[in-house]
C-alpha positions in Angstrom: 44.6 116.2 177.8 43.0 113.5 175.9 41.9 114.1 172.1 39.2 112.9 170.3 40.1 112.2 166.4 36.5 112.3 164.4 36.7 110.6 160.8 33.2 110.4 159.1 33.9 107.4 156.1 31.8 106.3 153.0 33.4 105.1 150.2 36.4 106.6 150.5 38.9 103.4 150.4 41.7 105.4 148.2 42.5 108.0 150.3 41.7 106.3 153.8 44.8 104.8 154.5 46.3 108.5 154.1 44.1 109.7 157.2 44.4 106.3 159.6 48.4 107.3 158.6 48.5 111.0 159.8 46.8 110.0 163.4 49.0 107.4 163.5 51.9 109.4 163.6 51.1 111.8 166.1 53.6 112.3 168.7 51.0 113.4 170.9 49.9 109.7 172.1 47.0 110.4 174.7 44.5 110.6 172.2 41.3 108.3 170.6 40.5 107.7 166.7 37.0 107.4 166.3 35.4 106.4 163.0 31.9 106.4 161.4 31.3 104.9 158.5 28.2 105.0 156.5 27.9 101.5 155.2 30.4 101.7 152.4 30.9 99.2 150.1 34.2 100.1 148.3 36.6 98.2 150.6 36.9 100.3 153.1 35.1 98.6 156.4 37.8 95.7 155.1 40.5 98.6 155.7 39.1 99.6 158.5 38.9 96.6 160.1 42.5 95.3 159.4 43.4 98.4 161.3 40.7 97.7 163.7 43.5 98.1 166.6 44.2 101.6 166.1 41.1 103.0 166.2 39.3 103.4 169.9 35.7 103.4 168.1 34.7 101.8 164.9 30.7 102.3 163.5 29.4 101.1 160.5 26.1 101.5 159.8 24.0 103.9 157.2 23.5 107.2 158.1 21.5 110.9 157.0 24.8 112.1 156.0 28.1 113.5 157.2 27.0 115.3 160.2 24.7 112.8 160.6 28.0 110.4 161.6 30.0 113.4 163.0 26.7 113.4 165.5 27.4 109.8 166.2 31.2 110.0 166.5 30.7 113.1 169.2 28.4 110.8 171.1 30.9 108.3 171.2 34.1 109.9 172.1 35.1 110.4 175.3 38.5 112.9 175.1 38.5 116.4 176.8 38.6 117.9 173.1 37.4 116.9 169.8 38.3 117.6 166.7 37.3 116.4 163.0 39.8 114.8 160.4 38.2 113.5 157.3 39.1 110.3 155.3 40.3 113.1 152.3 42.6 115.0 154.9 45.6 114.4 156.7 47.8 116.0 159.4 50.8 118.9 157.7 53.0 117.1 160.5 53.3 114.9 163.3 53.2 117.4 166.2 49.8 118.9 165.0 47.8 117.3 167.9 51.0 118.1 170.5 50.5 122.0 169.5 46.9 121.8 169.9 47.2 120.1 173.4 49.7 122.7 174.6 47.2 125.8 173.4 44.4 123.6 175.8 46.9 123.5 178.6 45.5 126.9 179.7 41.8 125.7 181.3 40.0 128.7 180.1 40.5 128.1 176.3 37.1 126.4 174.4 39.1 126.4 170.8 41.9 125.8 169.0 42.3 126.4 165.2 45.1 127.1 162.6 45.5 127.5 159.3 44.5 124.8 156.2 46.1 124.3 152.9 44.1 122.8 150.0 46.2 120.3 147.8 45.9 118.5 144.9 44.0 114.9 145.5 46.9 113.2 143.6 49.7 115.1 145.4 49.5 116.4 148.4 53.0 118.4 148.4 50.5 120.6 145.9 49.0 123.3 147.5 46.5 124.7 145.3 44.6 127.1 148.2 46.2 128.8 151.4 43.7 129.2 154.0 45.9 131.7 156.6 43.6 132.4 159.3 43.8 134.9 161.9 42.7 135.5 165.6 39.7 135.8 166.4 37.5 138.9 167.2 33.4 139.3 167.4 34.0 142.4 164.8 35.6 139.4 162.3 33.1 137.4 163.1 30.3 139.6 161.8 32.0 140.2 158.8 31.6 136.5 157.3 34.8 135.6 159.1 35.2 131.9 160.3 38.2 129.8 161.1 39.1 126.4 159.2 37.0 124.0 160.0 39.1 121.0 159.6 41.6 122.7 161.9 39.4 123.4 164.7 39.5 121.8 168.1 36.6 122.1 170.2 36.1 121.2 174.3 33.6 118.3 173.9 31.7 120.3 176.6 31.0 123.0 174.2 29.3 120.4 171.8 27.2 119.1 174.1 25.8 122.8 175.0 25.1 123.8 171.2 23.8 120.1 170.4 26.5 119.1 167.9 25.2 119.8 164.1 22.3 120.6 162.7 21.5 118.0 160.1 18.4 120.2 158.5 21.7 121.8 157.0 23.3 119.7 154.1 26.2 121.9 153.3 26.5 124.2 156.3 26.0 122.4 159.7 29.7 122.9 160.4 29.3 127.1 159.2 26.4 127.0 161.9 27.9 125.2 164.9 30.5 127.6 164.4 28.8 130.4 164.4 26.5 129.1 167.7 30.2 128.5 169.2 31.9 131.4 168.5 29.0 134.0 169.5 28.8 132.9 173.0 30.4 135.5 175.2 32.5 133.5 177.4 33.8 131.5 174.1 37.6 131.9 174.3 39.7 130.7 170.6 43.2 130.5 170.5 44.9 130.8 166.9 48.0 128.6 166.3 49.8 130.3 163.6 50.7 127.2 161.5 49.3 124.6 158.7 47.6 122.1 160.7 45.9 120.3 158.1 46.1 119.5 154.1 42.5 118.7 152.6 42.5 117.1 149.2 40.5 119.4 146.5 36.7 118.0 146.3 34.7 118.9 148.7 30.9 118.8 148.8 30.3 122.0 149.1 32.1 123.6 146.0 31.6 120.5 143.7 29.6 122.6 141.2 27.0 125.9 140.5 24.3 123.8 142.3 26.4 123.1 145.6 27.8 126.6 145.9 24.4 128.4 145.4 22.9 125.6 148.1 25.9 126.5 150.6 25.2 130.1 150.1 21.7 129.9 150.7 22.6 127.9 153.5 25.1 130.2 154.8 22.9 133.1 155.2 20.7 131.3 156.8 22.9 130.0 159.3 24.3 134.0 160.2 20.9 135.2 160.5 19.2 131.8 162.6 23.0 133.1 165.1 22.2 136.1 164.9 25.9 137.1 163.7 25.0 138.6 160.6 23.1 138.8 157.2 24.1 139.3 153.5 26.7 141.8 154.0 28.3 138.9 156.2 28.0 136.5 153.6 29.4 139.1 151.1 32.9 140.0 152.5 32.8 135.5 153.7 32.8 135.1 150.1 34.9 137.8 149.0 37.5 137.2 152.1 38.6 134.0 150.0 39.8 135.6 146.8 43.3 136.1 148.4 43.7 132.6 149.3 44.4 131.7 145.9 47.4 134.1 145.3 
């Protein structure tokens, strides 16, 4: 079982090394790092490219955005499964790619997810937000449920039958392929009951009133374009994250 690693770079020299580290370390060796950068110019195509021998793909080049390069780092890997680690993020341990493999072990499985904890950027022992997921079920799924998308672990066969992302989407692409995934009948998910990945605080999408009205929007219009849902989805999505906090 071969696994695709997707990072999507720009700019992002600081916490890089963090990322190239957690693949690294992965006891689970038949696998591929793939990286897209977006022309940065903060020193990190120089990290990159000292490191140049870990990585099975390296692009440079500017892009239309993040899933823009995810896009580009989907057409370029070649493992059974692909999944996405950002430059912010890194693995909770060094099995985390062995436990996925062993969930695709069973050929009728499309996805594997688990559960995401969101840490401080300058310490990531911090956990400032427990994402615990849950199995998955259609009902969830109409009620705004979704699982954590830096967790999830895709066939690369499925991508290529929903197209990847849809860049007209700034904030959402990833809330949309999800939700084009996941609604297909024959779409079987498997939850692994564990932390599989720590994100550093900062994302896009909740970096102030303008991005979280834009995701919402966003949001809604990726459950009704599925066909999943409409505001009462978005609602209890919304709502759903209150207890991650506590």
């Amino acid at each position: 079982m071969k696994i695709s690693v997707i990072t999507a770079t720009w700019n992002c020299a600081a916490t890089l090394g963090d990322c190239l580290d957690a693949v690294t370390r992965q006891t689970h060796t038949n696998r591929e790092h793939v990286v897209i950068d977006g022309a940065s110019f903060d020193g990190t195509v120089e990290l990159l490219q000292a490191r140049r021998s870990q990585l099975a793909v390296l692009v440079s080049e500017p892009d239309r955005g993040i899933y823009d390069a995810l896009n580009k780092g989907i057409a370029c890997a070649s493992g059974d499964v692909v999944g996405f680690l950002h430059a912010d993020d890194v693995y909770a341990g060094p099995d985390v790619l062995a436990h996925v493999a062993q969930a695709f072990a069973d050929p009728t499985v499309c996805a594997v997810y688990g559960d995401l904890q969101y840490v401080r950027k300058d310490n990531l022992e911090q956990v400032v937000r427990h994402w615990q997921s849950s199995p998955f079920t259609r009902a969830r799924l109409q009620r705004g449920w979704m699982p954590p998308h830096p967790t999830l672990y895709v066939r690369r066969e499925w991508y290529q039958r929903v197209g990847g992302f849809d860049t007209r989407y700034r904030i959402a692409a990833d809330y949309f392929s999800i939700l084009s995934l996941f609604a297909q009948p024959d779409f079987k998910a498997v939850y692994l009951p564990e932390v599989l990945v720590k994100m550093r605080l900062g994302g896009a999408s909740n970096r102030s009133l303008k991005n979280i009205i834009q995701k919402s929007r966003e949001d809604l219009d990726a459950l009704q374009r599925s066909g999943v849902g409409g505001v009462g989805a978005l609602v209890w999505k919304n709502v759903s994250k209150l207890g991650q906090f506590l």
